[in-house]
N, C-alpha and C positions, 0 to 999 in steps of 0.2 A: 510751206516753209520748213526746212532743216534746221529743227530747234536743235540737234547735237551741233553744225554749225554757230547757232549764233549762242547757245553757250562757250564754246569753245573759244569766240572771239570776245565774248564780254570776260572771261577769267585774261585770257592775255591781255586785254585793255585796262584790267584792274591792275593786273602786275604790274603792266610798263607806266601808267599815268598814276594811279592812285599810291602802289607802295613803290616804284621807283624814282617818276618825277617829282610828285609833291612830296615824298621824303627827302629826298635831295633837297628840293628848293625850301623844304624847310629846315632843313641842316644848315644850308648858305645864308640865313641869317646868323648863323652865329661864326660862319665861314668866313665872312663878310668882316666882323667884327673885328673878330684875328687876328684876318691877314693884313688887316690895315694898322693893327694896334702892333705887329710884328714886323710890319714899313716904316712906321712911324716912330720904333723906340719907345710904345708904349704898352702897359700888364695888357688892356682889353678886357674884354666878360671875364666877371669870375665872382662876382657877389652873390646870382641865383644860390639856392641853394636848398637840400632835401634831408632832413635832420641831420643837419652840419655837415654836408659833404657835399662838395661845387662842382666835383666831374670836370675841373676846367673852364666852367661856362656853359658845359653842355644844357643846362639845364634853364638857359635863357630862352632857346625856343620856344621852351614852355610857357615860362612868363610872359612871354611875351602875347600868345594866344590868349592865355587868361586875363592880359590887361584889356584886349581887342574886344572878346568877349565881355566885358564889364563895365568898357566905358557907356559913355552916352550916344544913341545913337541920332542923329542930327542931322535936319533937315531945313536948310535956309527959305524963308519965304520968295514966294514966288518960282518957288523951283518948278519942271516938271517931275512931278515925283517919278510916274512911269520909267522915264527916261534914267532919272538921277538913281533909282532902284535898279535898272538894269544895267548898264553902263559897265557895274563892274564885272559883271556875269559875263556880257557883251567879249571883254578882256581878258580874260582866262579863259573860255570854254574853246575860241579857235585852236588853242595851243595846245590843248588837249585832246580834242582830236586830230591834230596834225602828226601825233604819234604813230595813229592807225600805220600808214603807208613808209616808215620806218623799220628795217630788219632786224631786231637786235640775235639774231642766229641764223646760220644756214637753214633750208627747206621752208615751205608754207607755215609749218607749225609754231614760227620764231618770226612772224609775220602777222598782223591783225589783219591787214587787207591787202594783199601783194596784188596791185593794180600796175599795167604797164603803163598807166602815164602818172606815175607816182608823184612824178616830178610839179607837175602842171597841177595835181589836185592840192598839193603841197602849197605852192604858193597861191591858188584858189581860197584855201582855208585859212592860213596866216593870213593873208591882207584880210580880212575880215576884224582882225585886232583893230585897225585904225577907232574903227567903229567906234570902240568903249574908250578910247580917250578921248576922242572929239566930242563925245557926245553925254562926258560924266561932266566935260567942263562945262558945254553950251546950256544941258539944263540945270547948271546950278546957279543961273540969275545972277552972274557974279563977272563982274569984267577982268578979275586979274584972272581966274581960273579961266574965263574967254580967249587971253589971249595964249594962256596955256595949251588950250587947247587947240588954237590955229597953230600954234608952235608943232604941236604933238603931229598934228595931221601933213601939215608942210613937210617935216623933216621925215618922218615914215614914209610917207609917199614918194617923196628924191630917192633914198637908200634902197626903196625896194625894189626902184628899176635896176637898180645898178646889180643887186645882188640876182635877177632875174638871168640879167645878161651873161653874170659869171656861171651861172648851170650851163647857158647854152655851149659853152665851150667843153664844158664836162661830160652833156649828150653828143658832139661831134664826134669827140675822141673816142665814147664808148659804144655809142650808134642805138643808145636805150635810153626811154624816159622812167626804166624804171629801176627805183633804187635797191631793188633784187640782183636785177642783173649789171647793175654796175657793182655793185660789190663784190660781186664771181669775178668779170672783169677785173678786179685788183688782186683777182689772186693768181693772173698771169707774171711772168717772170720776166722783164726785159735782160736780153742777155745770158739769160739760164741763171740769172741771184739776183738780181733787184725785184723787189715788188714792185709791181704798176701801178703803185697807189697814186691818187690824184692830187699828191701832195708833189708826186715827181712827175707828172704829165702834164699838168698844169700850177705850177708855180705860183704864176702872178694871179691867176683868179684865186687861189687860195687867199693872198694876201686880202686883196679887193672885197672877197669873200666875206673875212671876217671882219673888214675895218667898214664894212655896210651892213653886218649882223649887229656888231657893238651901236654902231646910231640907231637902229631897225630899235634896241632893245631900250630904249631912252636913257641909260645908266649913264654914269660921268666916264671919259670927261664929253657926253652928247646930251645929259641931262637937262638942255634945255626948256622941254615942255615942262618940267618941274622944277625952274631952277630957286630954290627955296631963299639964294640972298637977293632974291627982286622980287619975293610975295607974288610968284606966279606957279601955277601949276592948275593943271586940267582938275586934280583931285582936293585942290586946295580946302573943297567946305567941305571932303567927306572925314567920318570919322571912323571909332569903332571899326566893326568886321567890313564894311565897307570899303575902308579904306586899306584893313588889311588883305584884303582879296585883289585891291590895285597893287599891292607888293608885293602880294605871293605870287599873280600875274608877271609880275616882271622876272623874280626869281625861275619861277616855272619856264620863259621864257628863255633864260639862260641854258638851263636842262635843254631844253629842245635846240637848242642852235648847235649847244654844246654836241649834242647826238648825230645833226645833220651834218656837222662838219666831220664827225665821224666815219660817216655812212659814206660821204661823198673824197674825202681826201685821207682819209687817215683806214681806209682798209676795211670800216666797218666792224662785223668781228672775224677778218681775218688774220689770222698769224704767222707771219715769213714762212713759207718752208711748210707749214701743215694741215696737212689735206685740204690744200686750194681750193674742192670743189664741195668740202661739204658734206661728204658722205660717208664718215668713220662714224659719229653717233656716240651714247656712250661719255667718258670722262670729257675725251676728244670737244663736244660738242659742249659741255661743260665750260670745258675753257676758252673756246668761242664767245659763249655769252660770258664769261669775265670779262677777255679780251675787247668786248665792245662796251662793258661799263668803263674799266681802268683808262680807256681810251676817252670816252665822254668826261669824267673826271677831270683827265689830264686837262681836255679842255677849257674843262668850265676852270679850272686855275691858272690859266694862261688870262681868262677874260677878265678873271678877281686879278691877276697881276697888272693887266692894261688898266683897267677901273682905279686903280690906287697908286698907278706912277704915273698914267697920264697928266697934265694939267687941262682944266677946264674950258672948252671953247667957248667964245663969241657968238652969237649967231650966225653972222653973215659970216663965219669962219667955216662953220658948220656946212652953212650952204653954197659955199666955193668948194670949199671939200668934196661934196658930193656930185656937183653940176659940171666943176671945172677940172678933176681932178681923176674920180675916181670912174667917173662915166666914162669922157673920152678912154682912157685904159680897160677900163672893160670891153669896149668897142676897137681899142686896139689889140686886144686878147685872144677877140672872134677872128681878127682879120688875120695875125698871125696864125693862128691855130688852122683855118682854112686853108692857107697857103702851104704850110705844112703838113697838112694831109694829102693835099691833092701834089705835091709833090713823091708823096710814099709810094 
């Protein structure tokens, strides 16, 4: 074994998951706060506070940890503990290493595992999420958290074909499963000044894209499996850090969608116009890996804007949406996009 190797891959796993995503996703609790309290015509966080200075609220992440860390930690009779102890772990760990096979920089080095079927180990690993909701509800002996959890499983499982489908149209176009080389790919020029990003090649899967990331991530308005004014949710009996590792889970969650939708239609970290191919180095490649956070950013505030203007669906809303609505268009996405190729 090449321990300089898998040093090398465990320092850029710490970067990108431990002080990228989980900082982020614990920023977006107070993000979250906000931007809803700045929707709504309302101050938002601003009580925390560190001998008498609030930062804005900044300083409710904190609290927030230290309330999670204090409470009680609690276990309903007849649980399986096994189960109801891992569940949450089950939740967050896919997502985290789903990062692996993401580019956030030109060359290997800006890459934890540049595998050519990026794509397919991607979605291998995220569906293994379903797991920790089905299965924090089923062992907690608890029928509203039960039916939480069919909620949780049903509606993940409709979204993630959809959003399967819309990659396939992403590899046509670019003829790689891996998200290395599609993001070279976007740093072709249609016409000698447009980027090729897959935001302009594929349009409609972009849309389909993220309106089956947003159910994928169960936040409102898809909240369903946890919808709190029917006393149902998968996570219903958890408390304490348990339950906050089911919402740092989902937070974290957003970070990663937020990046794939990056990687895959927004150019990744490339920048109109400079050095398409990756190999300046230097400041150059500096501003690359900006260019691929400011872009991740951008998106996760596109997702906090949908989450706080949408209104809240129905189930059977939910599930025409994704069966009747967004499938068949993803299937009509592949069939145009084929036709279109084979016409070139």
């Amino acid at each position: 074994m090449n321990w300089n190797i898998v040093l090398a891959a465990t320092i850029k796993w710490v970067f990108m998951v431990l002080v990228f995503g989980l900082g982020v996703a614990g920023i977006l609790t107070w993000v979250e706060r906000k931007m809803s309290a700045v929707i709504q015509d309302r101050v938002g966080p601003n009580r925390a506070s560190i001998l008498g200075f609030r930062m804005l609220g900044l300083f409710h992440p904190l609290a927030d940890a230290i309330k999670a860390f204090t409470k009680e930690d609690f276990v309903p009779d007849g649980a399986n503990r096994v189960l109801f102890f891992l569940a949450p772990l089950i939740a967050l760990v896919p997502g985290m290493l789903a990062f692996a096979v993401l580019p956030f920089g030109p060359g290997d080095n800006l890459v934890i595992a540049n595998m050519d079927s990026g794509i397919i180990a991607l979605l291998a690993i995220t569906s293994f999420g379903i797991y920790g909701a089905t299965l924090g509800g089923w062992s907690s002996n608890n029928a509203f958290a039960m039916l939480g959890s069919l909620r949780a499983a049903a509606q993940m499982i409709s979204y993630e074909v959809s959003m399967g489908l819309n990659l396939v149209g992403m590899f046509m176009v670019f003829g790689t499963l891996s998200f290395s080389q599609i993001v070279y790919a976007q740093g072709h020029l249609l016409g000698g000044w447009l980027p090729e990003w897959g935001i302009v090649v594929q349009p409609l899967a972009f849309i389909l894209f993220m309106a089956a990331a947003l159910a994928e991530n169960k936040r409102a308005p898809f909240d369903l499996p946890e919808g709190e004014s029917e006393i149902i949710g998968y996570n219903v009996e958890y408390s304490s850090m348990r339950f906050a590792t089911f919402f740092l889970s989902e937070f974290f969650e957003v970070v990663l969608i937020a990046a794939i939708v990056t990687v895959l239609f927004l150019g990744g970290w490339q920048i109109p116009w400079l050095d398409p191919k990756g190999i300046a180095g230097g400041w150059i490649r500096v501003l690359q890996v900006g260019a691929f956070v400011v872009k991740t950013l951008f998106v996760i505030w596109v997702m906090m804007l949908a989450r706080w203007t949408l209104p809240r669906f129905r189930y059977d809303q939910v599930m025409k949406l994704g069966w009747k609505i967004i499938l068949p268009l993803s299937l009509l996405n592949i069939l145009v996009t084929a036709i279109v190729l084979a016409m070139l």
